[in-house]
Structures are given as C-alpha cells and as structure tokens.
N, C-alpha and C positions, 0 to 999 in steps of 0.2 A: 504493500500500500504506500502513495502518496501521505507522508506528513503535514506539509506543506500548501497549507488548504489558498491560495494567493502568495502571488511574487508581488510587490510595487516596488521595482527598481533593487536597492540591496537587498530593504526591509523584506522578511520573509515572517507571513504569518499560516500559525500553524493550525492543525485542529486539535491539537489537544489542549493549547491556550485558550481558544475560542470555546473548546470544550466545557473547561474550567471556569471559567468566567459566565459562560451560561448556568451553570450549575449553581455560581453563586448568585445571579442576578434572580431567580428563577426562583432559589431556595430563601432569597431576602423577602420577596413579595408573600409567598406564604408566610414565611413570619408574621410580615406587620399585618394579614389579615387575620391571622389567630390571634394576637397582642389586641387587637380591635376588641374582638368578640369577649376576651378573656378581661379585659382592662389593664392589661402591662402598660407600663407607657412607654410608647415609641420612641420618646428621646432616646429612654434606658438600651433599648433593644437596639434602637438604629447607633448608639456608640460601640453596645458588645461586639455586636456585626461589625462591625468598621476593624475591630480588634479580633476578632477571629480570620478574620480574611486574613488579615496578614500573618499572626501568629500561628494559623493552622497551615498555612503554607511554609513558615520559616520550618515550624514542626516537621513537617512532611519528609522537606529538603534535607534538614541536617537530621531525621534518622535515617532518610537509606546513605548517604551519606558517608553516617557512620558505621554501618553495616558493610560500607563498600569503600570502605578507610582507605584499602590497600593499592585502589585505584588514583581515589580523591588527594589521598597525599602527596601524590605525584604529580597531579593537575588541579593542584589548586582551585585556579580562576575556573575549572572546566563546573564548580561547586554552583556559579550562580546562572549556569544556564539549565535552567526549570524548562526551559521550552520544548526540551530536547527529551522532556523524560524524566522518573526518576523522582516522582514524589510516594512515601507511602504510606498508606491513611492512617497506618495507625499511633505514625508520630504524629498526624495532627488533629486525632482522635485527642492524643494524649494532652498535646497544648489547648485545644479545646476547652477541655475538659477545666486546665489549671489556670484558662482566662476566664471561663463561667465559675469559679469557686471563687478568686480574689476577689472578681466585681459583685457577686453576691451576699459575699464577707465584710466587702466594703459598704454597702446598699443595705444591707443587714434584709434580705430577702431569701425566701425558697430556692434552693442551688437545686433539687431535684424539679420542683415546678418548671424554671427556663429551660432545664435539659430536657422537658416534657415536650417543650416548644422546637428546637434545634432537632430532635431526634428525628422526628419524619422526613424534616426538609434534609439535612445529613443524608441519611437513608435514599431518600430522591439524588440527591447531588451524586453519590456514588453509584448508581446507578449510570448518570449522564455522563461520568466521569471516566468510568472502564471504558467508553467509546475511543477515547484517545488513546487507550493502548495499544486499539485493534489500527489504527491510523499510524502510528509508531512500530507495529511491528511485535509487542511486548505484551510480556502475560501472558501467554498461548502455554499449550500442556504439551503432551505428550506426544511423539509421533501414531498417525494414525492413517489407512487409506479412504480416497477418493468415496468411495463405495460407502464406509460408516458414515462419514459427515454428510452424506445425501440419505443413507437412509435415519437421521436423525430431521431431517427437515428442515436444513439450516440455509438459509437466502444462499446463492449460488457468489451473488459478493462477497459476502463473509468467504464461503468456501477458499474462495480464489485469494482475499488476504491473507487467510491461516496456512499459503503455501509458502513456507520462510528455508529457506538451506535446501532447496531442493525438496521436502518432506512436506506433506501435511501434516498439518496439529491440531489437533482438540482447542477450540475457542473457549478457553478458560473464561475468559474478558467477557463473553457473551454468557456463558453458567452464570459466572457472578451476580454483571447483573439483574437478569432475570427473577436471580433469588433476593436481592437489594427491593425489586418491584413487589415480589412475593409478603416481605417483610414488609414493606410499605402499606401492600394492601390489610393484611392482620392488625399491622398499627391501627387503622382507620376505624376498622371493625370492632377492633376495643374499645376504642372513642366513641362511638356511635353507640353502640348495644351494652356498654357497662358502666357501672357507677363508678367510673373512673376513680382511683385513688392516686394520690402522687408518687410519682416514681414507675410505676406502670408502665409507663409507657418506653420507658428511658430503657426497664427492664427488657421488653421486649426486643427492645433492640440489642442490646447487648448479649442478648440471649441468640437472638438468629441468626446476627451476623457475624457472631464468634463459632457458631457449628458450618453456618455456610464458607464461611474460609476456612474453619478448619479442614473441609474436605477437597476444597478448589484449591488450596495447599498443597495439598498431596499430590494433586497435578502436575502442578508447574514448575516449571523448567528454570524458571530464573530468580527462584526465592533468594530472599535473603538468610545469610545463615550467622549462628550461630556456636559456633565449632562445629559439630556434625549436625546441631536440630537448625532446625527450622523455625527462624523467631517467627515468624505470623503464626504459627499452628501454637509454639508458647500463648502471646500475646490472647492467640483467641480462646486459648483453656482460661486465665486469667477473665477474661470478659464474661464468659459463663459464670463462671463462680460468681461476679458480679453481679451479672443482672438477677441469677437465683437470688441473691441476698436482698436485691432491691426490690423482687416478687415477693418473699417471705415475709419483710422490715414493716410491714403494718401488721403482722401478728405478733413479731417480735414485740413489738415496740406496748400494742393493747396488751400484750402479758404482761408485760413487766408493769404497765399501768396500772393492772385490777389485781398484783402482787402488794403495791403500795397501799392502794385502799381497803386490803383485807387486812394489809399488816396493821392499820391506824384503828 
C-alpha cells in the first residue's frame, strides 16, 4: 500500500496522520455531546482534550520507542517522525490515563466518571486508527494463502495490501479493529439498557480490549518485546485484572459500607 495519501511539492501527507487526527477530531465531538447531556462542563473537557492529544501521542511515541531502544538510539532525530509509524496505544493509554487522574485530582472530580466519557470515543479512535497500519504496511500477522483470506470474506483491497515480502498475511489491523467496533457496540448497550454505575463502562473496556489484543498479539509479527514476552499480551493481562476490579469496586466498596454501619 500507498502511505502517502497527497504529495504538494516536498510536503508529503500521509494516511495514517490524517488517520489520527480524524480519530481525534471525531472522538472530540462525541465528547462535548455527552458533556452536554451529562453536565460536564466543556471548558473542563475541551482543556483535558487539548492535553491528551498531545500527551497520548508523546505517550504513544516514546513507549515503542522505548521498546525499540536498540534502533532509536542510533537515530535519534528518526524518534520525532510519528508520520512514519510507530505509535503504541498503550503508552498512550497509559498517559491518558495519568492526565485524567492529575486534572481530576486537581478539579477534585470523579476520575472514573470522565474515563466513563473518553472510553467509547478511545475505543472508536482505535478502531479508525488500525487503518493507518494497513496504509503503512504494519500490524499484519502471520503468513497465510491467497485462498484463506478470500474464503474469510475480506475486501479484495485489503487482500492485495496484506501482500508484504512476497507473502500474504492475516490482517491483524482489520481483526482489531472490528473487535474495537464490537467493544464499542456493548459499550452503548450498557448505556442504554442499564442502570449505569461509575466505572462500568471504563471496565468494559478495559476488559475487551485487553483479551482482544491479547489474542491479535499472538499474531503479529512485529510486536514489541520484552526479553522473550510480548509487552502488549503483559500490558493486556494487566488491563483485565483492571477492569475486573472496576466491574466488582461497587460491591466492594457497598460491603465495606454496611460492615461500618453494623459495626456502629
């Protein structure tokens, strides 16, 4: 595939910029209409936003980064070309994460409430966001023939992008995210048909999109590593245990509550 979505003169714009950036313009608007309905106020939200765009990207960049030390130490300057590739979400899962705790800390507000808010649009953004892999070249699995990927039912473009080194590969980047939209859809559904509690929803995602990469992991070719593992397949055992704890943490939390008023 064409990375390279326009040439104007040097300037070279790519799709997986444009990808990115759709992703956040896209997952901004849903924000401030759920801030609307909810009563957040949109100052608060339109500065978080402002600070996760760039912090979730700096996040992004300097974990594969660091994962891919042995490269980057040798090419420096090669660190601040993002355009190229080479963000992974879940350093900027992680900064996310530690810019919605200061500003809520600082705000003295619900830190799981706005992650309530960010989770869906997240969830959507990576979904839009795997698309620049497949424009790049990157993220694909395993070698596989001609003949599987048709009888999987996969657009005949894709087909023809996942042919890299000579080989056909399993479109990792397409599994993804389909499961990202899967995830998105349950989100909704929870929303919709339950008596919502906080954190819910936060859990949910942490819950699906730590078993869907744990197994789209296993695929792919160009993980990052960690001595012999595989940090994302780590990373996503970690997210599980999380989001269990943030599914269970409103019984937790009611027990230990009617343990004090029987104690009194």
């Amino acid at each position: 595939m064409n990375p390279i979505l326009i040439n104007i003169g040097p300037i070279e714009i790519r799709w997986y910029s444009v990808l990115i950036l759709l992703a956040f313009v896209i997952g901004y608007l849903i924000v401030m209409k759920t801030c609307k309905k909810r009563g957040i106020s949109k100052t608060l939200i339109t500065d978080m936003s402002f600070n996760l765009i760039i912090f979730c990207i700096i996040g992004a960049r300097l974990y594969y980064c660091l994962f891919e030390w042995e490269y980057y130490s040798k090419n420096i300057l090669d660190i601040f070309k993002i355009w190229e590739g080479g963000l992974a979400i879940h350093g900027g899962i992680i900064a996310g994460i530690l810019v919605i705790f200061f500003t809520c800390k600082k705000k003295n507000i619900s830190m799981l409430e706005i992650m309530d808010v960010f989770a869906p649009v997240l969830i959507l953004g990576q979904a839009i966001g795997r698309w620049g892999n497949f424009f790049n070249s990157e993220a694909y699995g395993p070698t596989t023939t001609l003949e599987t990927l048709k009888s999987l039912h996969i657009p005949n473009f894709i087909i023809d992008g996942m042919y890299i080194n000579n080989s056909y590969h399993h479109p990792t980047f397409l599994y993804e995210s389909i499961g990202c939209i899967i995830i998105l859809l349950i989100m909704l559904l929870y929303k919709k048909f339950s008596k919502q509690k906080t954190g819910r929803v936060s859990a949910i995602y942490f819950i699906g999109y730590g078993i869907i990469r744990f197994f789209i992991e296993s695929l792919r070719q160009d993980s990052l590593m960690f001595f012999n593992l595989k940090i994302a397949q780590i990373v996503s055992i970690i997210m599980v245990l999380v989001g269990i704890y943030l599914m269970i943490r409103p019984y937790i939390i009611s027990k230990k509550y009617r343990g004090k008023i029987y104690d009194k």
